[in-house]
gemmi code that builds the backbone of each chain (N, CA, C; Angstrom):
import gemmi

chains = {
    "A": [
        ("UNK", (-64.875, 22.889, -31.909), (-65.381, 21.550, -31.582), (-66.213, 21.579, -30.305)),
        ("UNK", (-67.553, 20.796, -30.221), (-68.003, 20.870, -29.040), (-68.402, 19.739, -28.469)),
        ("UNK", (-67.261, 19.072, -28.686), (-67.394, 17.019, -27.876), (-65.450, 17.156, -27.747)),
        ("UNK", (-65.371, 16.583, -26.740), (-63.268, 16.443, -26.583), (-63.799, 15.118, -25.524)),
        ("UNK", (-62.975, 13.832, -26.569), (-63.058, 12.726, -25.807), (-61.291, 12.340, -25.896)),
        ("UNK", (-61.284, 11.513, -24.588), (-60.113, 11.357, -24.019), (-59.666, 10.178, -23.194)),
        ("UNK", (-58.685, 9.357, -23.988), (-57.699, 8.259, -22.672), (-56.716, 8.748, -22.188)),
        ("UNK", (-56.796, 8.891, -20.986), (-55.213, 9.293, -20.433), (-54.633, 8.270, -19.583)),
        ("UNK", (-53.375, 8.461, -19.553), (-52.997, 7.059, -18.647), (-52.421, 8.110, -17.204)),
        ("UNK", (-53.048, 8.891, -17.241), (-52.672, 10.246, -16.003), (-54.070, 10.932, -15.290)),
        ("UNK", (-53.577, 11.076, -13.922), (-54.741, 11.219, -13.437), (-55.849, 12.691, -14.275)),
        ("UNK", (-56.783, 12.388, -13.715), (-58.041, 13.331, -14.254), (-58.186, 14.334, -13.685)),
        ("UNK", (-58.489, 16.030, -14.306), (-58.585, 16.725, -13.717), (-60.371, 17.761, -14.034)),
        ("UNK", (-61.045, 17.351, -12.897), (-62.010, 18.076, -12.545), (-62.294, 19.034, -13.114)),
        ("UNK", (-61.884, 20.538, -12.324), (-61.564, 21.619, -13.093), (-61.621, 21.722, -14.470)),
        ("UNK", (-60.222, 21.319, -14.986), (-60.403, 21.571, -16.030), (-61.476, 20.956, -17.224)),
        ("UNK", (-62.125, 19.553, -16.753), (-63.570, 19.098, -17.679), (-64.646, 20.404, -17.177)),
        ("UNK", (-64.717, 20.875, -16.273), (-66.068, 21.835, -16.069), (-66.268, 22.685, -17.028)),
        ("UNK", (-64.334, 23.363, -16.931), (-63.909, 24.436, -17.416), (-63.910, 24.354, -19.126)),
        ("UNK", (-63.823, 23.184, -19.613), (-64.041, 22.932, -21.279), (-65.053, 23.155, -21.764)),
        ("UNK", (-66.294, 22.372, -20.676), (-67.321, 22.540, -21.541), (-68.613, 23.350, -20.912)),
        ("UNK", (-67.841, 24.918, -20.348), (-68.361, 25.975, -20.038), (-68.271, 27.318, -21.208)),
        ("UNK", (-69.085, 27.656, -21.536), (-69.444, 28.701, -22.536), (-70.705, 29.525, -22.077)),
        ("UNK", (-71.029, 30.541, -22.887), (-71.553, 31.153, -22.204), (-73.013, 31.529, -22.694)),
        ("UNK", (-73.264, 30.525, -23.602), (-74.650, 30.193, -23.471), (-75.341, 29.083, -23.000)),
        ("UNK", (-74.477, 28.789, -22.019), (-74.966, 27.168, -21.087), (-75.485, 27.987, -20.047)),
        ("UNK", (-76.249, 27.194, -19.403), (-77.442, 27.821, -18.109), (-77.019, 26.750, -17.221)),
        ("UNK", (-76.535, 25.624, -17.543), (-75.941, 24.286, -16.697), (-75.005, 23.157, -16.826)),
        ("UNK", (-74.466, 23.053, -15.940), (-73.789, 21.974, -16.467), (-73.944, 20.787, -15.641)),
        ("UNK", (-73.413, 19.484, -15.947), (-73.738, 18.268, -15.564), (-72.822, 17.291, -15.861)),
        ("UNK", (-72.467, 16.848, -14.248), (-71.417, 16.442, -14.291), (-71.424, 14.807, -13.550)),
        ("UNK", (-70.445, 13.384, -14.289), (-70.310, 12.396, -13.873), (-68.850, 12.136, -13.465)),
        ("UNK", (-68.632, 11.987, -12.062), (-67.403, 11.668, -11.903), (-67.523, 9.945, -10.941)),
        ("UNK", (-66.948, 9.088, -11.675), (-66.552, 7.737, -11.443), (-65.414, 7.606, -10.637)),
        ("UNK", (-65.856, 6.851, -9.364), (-64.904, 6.754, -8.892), (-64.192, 4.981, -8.077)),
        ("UNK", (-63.292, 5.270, -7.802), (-62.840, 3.765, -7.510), (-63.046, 3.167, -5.984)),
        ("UNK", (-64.075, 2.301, -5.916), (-64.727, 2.080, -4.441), (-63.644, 0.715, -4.149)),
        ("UNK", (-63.839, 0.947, -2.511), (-62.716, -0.114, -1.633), (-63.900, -1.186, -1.553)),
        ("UNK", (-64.797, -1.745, -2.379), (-65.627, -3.341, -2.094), (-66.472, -2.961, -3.130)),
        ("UNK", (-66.218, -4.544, -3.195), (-67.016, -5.516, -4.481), (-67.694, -6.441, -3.641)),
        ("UNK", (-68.674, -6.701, -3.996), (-70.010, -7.813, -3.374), (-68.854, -8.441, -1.988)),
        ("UNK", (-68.811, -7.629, -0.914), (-67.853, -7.711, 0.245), (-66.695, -7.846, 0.546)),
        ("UNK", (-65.806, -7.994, -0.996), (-64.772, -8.429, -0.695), (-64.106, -6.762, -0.716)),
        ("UNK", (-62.952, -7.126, 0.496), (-62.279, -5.145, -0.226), (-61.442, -5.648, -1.498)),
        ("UNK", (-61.360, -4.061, -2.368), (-60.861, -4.058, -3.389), (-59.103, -3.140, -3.256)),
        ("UNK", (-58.411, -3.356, -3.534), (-57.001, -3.187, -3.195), (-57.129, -2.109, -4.122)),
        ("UNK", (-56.577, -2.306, -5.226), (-56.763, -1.421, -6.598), (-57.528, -1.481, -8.130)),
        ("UNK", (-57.783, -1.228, -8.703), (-58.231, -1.379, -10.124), (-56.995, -1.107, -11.140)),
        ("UNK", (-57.393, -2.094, -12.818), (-56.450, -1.833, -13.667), (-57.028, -1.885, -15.099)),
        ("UNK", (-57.203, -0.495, -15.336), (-57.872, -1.023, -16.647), (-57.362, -0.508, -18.141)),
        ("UNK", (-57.970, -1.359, -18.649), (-57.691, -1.573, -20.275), (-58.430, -1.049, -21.197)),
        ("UNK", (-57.679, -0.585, -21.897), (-58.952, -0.099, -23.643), (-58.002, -0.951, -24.406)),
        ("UNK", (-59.230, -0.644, -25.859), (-58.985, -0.995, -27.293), (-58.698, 0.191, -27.434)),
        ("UNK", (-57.667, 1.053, -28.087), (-57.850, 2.424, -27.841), (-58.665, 3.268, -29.032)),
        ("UNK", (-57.937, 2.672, -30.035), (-59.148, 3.338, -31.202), (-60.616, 3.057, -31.842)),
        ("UNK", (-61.057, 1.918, -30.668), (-62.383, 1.359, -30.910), (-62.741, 2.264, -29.911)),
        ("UNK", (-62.631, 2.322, -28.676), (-62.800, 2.861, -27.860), (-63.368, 4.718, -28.014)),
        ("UNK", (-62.278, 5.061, -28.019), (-62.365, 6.488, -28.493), (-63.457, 6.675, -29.709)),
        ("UNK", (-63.282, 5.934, -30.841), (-64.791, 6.043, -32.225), (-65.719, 5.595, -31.093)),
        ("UNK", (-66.017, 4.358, -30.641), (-67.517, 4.268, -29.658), (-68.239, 5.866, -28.740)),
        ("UNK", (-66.872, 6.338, -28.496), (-67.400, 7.579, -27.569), (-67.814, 8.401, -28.188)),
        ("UNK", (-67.217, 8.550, -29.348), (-67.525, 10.045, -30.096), (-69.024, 9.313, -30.559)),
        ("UNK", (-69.312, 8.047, -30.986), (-70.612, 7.963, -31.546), (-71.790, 8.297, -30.471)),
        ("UNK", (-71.535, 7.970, -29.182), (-72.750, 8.088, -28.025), (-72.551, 9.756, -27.515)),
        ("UNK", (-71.160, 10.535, -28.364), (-71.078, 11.722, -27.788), (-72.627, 12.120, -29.466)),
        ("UNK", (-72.327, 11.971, -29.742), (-72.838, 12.239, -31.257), (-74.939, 11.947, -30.959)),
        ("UNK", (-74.785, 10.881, -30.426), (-76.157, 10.238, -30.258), (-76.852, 11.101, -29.573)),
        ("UNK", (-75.771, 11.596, -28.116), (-76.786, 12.693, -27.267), (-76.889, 13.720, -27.886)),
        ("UNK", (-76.169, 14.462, -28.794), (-76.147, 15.476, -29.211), (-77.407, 15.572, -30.409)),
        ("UNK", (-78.314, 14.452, -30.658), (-79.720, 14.378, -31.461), (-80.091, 13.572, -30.645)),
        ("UNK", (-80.402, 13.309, -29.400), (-81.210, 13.667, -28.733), (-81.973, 14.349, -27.820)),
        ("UNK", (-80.776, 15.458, -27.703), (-80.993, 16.505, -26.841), (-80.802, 17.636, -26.816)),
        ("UNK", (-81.096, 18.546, -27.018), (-80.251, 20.170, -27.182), (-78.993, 20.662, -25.745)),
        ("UNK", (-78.295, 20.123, -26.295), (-77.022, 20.290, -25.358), (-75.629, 20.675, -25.974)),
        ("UNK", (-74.784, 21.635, -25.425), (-74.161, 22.704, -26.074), (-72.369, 21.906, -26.063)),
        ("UNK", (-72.045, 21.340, -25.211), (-70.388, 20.640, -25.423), (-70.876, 19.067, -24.435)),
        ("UNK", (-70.041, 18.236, -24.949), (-69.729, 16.985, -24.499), (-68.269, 17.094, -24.167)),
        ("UNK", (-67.829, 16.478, -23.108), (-66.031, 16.221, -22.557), (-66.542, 14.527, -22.045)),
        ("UNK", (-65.601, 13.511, -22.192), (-65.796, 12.386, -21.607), (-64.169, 12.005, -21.790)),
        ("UNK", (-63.828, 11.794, -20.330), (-62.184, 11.332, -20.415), (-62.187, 10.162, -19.377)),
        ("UNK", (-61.663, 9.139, -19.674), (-61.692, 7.807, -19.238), (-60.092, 7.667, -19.109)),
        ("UNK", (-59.971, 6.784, -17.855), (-58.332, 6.398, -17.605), (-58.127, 4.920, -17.995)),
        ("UNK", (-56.808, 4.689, -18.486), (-56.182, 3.532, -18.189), (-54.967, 3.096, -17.419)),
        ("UNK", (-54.839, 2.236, -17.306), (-53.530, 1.797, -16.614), (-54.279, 1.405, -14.920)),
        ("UNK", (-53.609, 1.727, -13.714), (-53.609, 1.212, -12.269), (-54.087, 2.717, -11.658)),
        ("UNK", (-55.116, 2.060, -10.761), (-56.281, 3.144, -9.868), (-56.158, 2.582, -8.565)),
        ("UNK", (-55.419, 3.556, -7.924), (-55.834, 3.219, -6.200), (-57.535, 3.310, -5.835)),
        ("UNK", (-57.897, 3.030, -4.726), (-58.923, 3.439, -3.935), (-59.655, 5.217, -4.219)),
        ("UNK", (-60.299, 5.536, -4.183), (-60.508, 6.665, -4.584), (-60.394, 7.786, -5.601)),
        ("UNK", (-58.847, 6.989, -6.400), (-59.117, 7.785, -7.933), (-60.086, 7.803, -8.794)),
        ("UNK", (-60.029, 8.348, -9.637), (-61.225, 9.113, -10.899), (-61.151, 7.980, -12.147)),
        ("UNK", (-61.647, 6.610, -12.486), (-61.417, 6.328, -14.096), (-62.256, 7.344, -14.804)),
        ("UNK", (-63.551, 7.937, -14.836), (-64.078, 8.827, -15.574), (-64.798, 9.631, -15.167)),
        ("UNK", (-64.812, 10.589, -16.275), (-65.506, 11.764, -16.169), (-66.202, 12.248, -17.189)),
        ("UNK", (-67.193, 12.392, -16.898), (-68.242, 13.238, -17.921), (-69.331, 14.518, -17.553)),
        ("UNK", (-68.323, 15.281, -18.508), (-69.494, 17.189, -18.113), (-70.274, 16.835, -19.419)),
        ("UNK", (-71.415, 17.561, -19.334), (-72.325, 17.996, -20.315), (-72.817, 19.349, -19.800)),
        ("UNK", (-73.038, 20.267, -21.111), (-73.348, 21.439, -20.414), (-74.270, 22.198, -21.726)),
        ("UNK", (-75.571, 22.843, -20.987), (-76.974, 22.703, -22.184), (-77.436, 23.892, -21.402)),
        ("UNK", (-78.176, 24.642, -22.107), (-78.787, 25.924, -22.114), (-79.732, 25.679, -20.566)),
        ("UNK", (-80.441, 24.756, -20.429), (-81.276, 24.028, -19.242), (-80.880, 22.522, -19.352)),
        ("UNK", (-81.042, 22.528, -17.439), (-80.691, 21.221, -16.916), (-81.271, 19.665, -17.225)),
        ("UNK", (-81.987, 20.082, -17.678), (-82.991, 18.807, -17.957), (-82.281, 17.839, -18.936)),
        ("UNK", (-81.970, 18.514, -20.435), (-80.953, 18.054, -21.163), (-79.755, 17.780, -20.926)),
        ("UNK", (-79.243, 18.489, -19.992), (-77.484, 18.200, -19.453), (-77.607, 16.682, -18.241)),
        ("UNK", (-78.942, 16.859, -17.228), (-78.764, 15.801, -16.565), (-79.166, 14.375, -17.684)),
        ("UNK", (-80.003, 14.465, -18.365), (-80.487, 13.703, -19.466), (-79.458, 13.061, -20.027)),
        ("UNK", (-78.726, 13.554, -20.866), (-77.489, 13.478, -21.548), (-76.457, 13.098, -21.301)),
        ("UNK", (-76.089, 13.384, -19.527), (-74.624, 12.461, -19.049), (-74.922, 10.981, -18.986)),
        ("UNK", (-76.325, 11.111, -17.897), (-76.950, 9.707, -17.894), (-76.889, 8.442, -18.850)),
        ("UNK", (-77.239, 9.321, -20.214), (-77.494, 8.554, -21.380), (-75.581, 8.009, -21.498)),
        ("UNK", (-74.851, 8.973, -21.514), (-73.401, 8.787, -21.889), (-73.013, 7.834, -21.019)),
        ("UNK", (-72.615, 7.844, -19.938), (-72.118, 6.850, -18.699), (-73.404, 5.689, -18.814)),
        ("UNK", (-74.318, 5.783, -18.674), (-75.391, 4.186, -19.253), (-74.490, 3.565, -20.481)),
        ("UNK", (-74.569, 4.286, -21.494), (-74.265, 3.419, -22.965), (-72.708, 3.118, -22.662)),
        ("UNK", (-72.060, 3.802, -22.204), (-70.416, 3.699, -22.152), (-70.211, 2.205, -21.265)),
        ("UNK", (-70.785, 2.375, -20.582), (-70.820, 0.648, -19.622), (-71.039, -0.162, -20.745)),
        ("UNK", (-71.792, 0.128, -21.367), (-72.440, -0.917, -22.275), (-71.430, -1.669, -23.478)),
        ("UNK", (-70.787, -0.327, -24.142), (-70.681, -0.197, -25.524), (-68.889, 0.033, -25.730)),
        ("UNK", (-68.152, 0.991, -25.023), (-67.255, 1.367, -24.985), (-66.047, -0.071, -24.499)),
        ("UNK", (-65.091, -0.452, -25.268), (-64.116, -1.362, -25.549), (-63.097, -0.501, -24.378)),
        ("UNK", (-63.215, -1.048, -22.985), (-62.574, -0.732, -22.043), (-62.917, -1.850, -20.705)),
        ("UNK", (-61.799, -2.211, -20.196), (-62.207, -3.262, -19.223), (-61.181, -2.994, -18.156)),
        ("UNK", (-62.265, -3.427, -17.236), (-61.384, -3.540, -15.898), (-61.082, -4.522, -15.045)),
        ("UNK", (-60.009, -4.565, -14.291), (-59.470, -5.908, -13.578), (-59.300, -5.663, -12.149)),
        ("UNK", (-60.435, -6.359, -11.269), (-60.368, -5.876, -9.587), (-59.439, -6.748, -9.190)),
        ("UNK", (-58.563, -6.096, -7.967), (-57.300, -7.149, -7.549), (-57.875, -6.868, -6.244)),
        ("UNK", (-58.049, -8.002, -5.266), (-58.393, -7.901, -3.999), (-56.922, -9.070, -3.454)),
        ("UNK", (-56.743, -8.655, -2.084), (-56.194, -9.893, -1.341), (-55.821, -11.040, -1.885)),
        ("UNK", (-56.985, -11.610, -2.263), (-56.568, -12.765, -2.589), (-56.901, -13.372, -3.669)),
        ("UNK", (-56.455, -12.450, -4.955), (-56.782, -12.940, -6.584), (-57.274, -11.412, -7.068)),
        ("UNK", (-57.634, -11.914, -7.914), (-57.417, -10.869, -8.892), (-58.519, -11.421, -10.359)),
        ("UNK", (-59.456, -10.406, -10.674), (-60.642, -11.123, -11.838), (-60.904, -9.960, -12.567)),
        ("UNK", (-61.249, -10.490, -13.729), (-61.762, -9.189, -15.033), (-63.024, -9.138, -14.671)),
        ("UNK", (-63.559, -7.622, -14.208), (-64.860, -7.293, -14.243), (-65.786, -7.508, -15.293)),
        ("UNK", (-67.487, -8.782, -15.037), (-68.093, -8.889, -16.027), (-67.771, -9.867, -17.176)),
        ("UNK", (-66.855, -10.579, -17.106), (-66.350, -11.018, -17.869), (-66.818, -12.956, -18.150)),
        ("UNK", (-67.142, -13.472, -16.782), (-68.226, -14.446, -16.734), (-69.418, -14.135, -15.955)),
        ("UNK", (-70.385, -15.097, -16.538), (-71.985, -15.130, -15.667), (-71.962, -15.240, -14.253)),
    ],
    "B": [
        ("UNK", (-56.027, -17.491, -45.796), (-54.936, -15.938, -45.490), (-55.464, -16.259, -44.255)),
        ("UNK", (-54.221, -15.766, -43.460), (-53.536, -15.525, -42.129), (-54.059, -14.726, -41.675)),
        ("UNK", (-55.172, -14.104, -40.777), (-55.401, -13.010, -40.367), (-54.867, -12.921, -38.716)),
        ("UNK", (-54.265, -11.688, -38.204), (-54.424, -11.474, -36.834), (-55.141, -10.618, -35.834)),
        ("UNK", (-55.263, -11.966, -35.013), (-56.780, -11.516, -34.217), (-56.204, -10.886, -32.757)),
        ("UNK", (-56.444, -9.688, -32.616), (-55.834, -8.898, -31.227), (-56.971, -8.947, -30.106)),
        ("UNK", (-56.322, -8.865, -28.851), (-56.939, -9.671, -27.537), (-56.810, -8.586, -26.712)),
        ("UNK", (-57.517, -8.544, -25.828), (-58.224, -7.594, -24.882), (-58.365, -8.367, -23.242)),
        ("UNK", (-57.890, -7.642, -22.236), (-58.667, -8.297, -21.262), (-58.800, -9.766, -20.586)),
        ("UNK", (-60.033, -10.571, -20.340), (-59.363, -11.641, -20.327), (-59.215, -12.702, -21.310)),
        ("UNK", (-59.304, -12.135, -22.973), (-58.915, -12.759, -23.902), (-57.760, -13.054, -23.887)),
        ("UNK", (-56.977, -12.062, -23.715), (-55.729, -12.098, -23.863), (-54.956, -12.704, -22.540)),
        ("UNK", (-55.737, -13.620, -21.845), (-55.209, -14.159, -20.600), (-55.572, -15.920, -20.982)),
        ("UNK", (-56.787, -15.955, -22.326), (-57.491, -16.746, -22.751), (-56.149, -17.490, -23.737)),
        ("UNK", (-55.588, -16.138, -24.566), (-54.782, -16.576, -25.677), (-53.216, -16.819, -25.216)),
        ("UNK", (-53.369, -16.771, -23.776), (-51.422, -16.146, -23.152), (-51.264, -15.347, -23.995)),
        ("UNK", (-51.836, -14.304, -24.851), (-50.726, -13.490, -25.750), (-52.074, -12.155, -26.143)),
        ("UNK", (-51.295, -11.054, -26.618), (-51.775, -9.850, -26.857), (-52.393, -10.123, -28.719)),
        ("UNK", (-52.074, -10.954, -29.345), (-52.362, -11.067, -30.391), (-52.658, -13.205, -31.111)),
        ("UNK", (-53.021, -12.994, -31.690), (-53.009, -14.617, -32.205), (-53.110, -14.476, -33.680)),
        ("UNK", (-52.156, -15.874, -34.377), (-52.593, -15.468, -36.143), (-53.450, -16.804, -36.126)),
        ("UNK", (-54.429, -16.659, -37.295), (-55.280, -17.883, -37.471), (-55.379, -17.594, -39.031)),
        ("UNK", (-55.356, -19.065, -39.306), (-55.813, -19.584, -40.774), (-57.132, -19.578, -40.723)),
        ("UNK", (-57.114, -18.398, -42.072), (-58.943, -18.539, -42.702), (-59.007, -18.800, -44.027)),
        ("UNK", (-60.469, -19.656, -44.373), (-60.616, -19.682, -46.178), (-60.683, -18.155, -45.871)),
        ("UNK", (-61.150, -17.959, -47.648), (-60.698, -16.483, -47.921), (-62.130, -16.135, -47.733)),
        ("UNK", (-63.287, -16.691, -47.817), (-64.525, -15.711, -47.280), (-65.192, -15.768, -46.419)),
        ("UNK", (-64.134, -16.596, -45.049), (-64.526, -16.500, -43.891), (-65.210, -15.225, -43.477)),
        ("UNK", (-66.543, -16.282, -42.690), (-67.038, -15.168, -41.639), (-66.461, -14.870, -40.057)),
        ("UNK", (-67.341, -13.706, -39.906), (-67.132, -13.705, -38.113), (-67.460, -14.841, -37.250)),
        ("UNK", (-68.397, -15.681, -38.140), (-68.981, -16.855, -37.129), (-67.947, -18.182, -37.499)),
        ("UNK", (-67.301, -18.024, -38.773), (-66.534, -19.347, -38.896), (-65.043, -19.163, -37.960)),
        ("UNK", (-65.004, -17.349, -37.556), (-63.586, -17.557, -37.161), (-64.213, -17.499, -35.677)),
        ("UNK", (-65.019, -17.088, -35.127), (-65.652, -17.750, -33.741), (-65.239, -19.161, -33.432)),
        ("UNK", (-66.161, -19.636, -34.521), (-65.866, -21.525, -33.822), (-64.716, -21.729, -34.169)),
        ("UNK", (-63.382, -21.743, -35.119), (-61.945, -21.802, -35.123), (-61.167, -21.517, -33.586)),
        ("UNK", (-61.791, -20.354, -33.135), (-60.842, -19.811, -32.093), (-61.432, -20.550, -30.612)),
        ("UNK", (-62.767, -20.692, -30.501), (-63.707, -21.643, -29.648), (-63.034, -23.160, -29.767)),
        ("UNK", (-62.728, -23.765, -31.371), (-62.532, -25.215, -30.835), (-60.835, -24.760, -30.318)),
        ("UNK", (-59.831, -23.941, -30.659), (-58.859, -23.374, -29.826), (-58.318, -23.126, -28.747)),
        ("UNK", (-59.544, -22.855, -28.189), (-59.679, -21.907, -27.042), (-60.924, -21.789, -26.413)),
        ("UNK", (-61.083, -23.053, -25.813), (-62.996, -23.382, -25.242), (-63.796, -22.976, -23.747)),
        ("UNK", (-61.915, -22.131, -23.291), (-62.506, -21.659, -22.567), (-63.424, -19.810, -23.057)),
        ("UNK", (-62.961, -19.764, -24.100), (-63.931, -18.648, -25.182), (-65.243, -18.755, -24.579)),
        ("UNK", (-65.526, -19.880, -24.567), (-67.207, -20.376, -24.676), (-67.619, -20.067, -22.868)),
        ("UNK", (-66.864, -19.705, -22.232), (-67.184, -19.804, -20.750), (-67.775, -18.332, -20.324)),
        ("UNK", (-67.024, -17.839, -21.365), (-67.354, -15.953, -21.394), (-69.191, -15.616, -21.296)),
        ("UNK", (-69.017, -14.673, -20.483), (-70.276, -14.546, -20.303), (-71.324, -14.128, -21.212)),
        ("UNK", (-70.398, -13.416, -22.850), (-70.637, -13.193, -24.194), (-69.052, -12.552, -24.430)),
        ("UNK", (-69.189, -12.540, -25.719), (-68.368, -12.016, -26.420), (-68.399, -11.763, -28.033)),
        ("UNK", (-67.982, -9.959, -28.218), (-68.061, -9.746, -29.499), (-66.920, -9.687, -30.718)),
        ("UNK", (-66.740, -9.644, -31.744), (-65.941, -9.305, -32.675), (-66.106, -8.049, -33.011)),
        ("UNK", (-65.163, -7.516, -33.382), (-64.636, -6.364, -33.958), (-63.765, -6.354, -35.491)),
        ("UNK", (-64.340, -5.406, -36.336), (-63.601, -5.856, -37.655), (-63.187, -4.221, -37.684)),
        ("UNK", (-61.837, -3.767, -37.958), (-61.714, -2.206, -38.088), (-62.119, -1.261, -37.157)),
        ("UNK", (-62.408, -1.442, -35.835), (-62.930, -0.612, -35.195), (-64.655, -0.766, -34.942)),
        ("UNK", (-64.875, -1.281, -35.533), (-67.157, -1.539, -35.421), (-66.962, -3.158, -35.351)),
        ("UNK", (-67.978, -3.070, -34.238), (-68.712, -4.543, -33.913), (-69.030, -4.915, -34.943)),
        ("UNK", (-68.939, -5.872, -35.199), (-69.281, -7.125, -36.534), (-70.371, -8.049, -36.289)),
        ("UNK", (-70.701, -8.091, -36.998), (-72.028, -9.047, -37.238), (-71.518, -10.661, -37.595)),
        ("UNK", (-71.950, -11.846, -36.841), (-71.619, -12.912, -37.314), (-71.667, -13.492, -38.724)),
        ("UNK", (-72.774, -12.949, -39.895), (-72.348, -12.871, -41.316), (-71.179, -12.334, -41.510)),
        ("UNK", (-70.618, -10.824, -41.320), (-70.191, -10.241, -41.492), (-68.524, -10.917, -42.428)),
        ("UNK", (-68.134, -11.041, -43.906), (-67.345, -11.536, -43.894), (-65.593, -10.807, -43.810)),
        ("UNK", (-64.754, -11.475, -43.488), (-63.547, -11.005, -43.459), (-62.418, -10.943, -44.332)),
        ("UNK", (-61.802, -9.908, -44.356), (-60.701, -9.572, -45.518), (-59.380, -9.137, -45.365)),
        ("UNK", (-58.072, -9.850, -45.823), (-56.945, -10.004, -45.379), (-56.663, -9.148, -44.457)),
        ("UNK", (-56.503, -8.092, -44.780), (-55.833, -6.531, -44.052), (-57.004, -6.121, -43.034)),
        ("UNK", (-58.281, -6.795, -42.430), (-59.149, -6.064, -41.869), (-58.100, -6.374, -40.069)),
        ("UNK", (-58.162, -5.233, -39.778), (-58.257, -5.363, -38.279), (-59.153, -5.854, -37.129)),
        ("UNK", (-58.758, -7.466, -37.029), (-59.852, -8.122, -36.121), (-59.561, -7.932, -34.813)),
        ("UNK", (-60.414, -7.986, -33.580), (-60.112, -7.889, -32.366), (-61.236, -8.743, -31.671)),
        ("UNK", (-61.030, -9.772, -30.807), (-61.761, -10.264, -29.965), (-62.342, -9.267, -28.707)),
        ("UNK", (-63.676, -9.117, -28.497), (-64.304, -8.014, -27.212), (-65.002, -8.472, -26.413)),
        ("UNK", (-64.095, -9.309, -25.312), (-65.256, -9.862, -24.495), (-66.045, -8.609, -23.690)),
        ("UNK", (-66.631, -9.158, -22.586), (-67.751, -8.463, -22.052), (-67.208, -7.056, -21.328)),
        ("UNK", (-67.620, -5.988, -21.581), (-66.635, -4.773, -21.562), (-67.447, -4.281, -20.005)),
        ("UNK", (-66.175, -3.033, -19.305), (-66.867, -3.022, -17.962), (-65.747, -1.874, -17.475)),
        ("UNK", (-65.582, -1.019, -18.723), (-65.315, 0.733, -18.484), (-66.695, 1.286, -17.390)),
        ("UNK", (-66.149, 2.581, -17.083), (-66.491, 3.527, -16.238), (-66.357, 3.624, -14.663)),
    ],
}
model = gemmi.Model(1)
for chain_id, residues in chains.items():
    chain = gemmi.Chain(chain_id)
    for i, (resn, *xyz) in enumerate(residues, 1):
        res = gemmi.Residue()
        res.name, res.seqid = resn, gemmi.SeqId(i, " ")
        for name, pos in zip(("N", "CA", "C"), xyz):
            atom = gemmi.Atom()
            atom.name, atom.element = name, gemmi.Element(name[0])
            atom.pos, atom.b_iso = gemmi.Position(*pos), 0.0
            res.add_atom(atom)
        chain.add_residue(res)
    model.add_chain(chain)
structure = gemmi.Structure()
structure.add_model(model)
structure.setup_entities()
């Protein structure tokens, strides 16, 4: 297989996404790691908590893992997304791509983390001080 | 037929509940069970959009529905 998509409700490990989708006719790899920032339009952010659909979710990924893979000559896809509660600085996602040349691997995560905002049945809930709101969720 | 419609996010803060059953004619669409759950639930309509889901794939407001399909309300999604 050369796409491994993933919810874990456990933290993410680096390493080992590099290490999946390293082979040895890749010339590069390319890598998105998401991470959990302390402010939202000024307010600080305490923690994050987020939610999937899980099996809409997971089919959406494999289709945009699928999409880059005709549009680009690129050799493995890994995309692992968290759920559940994120302090300050943890990982919700990660995405390696890794392609014979860089052009396609930087090409290709881009495209993945763009459409995944978009498309992927996963939501998140910022809790600050004083309340707590679903990201995106009104105008 | 009774279908149940599963909630996400702040749907499911919309519905107090992780799931809701609703009465449909039998060749309800996505758009007739929209406005059912809208005159329901009007704060639906406040959402900044929101999609349906039938089985796993976004649905089309023709799109019609069938006892056993797995519906899910998707408001505005905001992974990564």
């Amino acid at each position: 297989m050369n796409t491994q998509i993933k919810l874990s409700v456990s933290t993410l490990n680096i390493n080992d996404c590099v290490d999946w989708v390293m082979s040895p006719e890749v010339g590069g790899i390319d890598v998105f790691i998401g991470t959990v920032r302390n402010i939202t339009k000024g307010r600080s952010v305490l923690r994050l908590e987020f939610e999937a659909y899980e099996k809409m979710a997971v089919k959406e990924m494999e289709k945009i893992a699928l999409q880059a893979f005709d549009k680009w000559p690129v050799q493995k896809i890994l995309i692992h997304h968290r759920t559940g509660v994120l302090q300050v600085g943890e990982i919700p996602v990660i995405i390696a791509v890794s392609a014979a040349h860089r052009d396609a691997a930087f090409e290709a995560c881009r495209y993945i983390i763009d459409t995944l905002k978009q498309t992927v049945p996963i939501w998140k809930k910022e809790f600050f001080e004083d309340g707590e709101v679903w990201v995106a969720a009104h105008p | 037929m009774k279908v149940n419609i599963l909630a996400f996010g702040i749907t499911k803060d919309i519905f107090g509940s992780s799931s809701v059953a609703i009465d449909l004619a039998n060749d309800a669409t996505i758009s007739n069970l929209k406005y059912l759950l809208e005159q329901e639930y009007p704060k639906l309509k406040q959402l900044a959009t929101y999609m349906v889901a039938a089985n796993n794939e976004y649905a089309l407001d023709g799109d019609t529905i069938h006892e056993r399909d797995e519906i899910a309300i998707i408001p505005p999604v905001s992974g990564g």
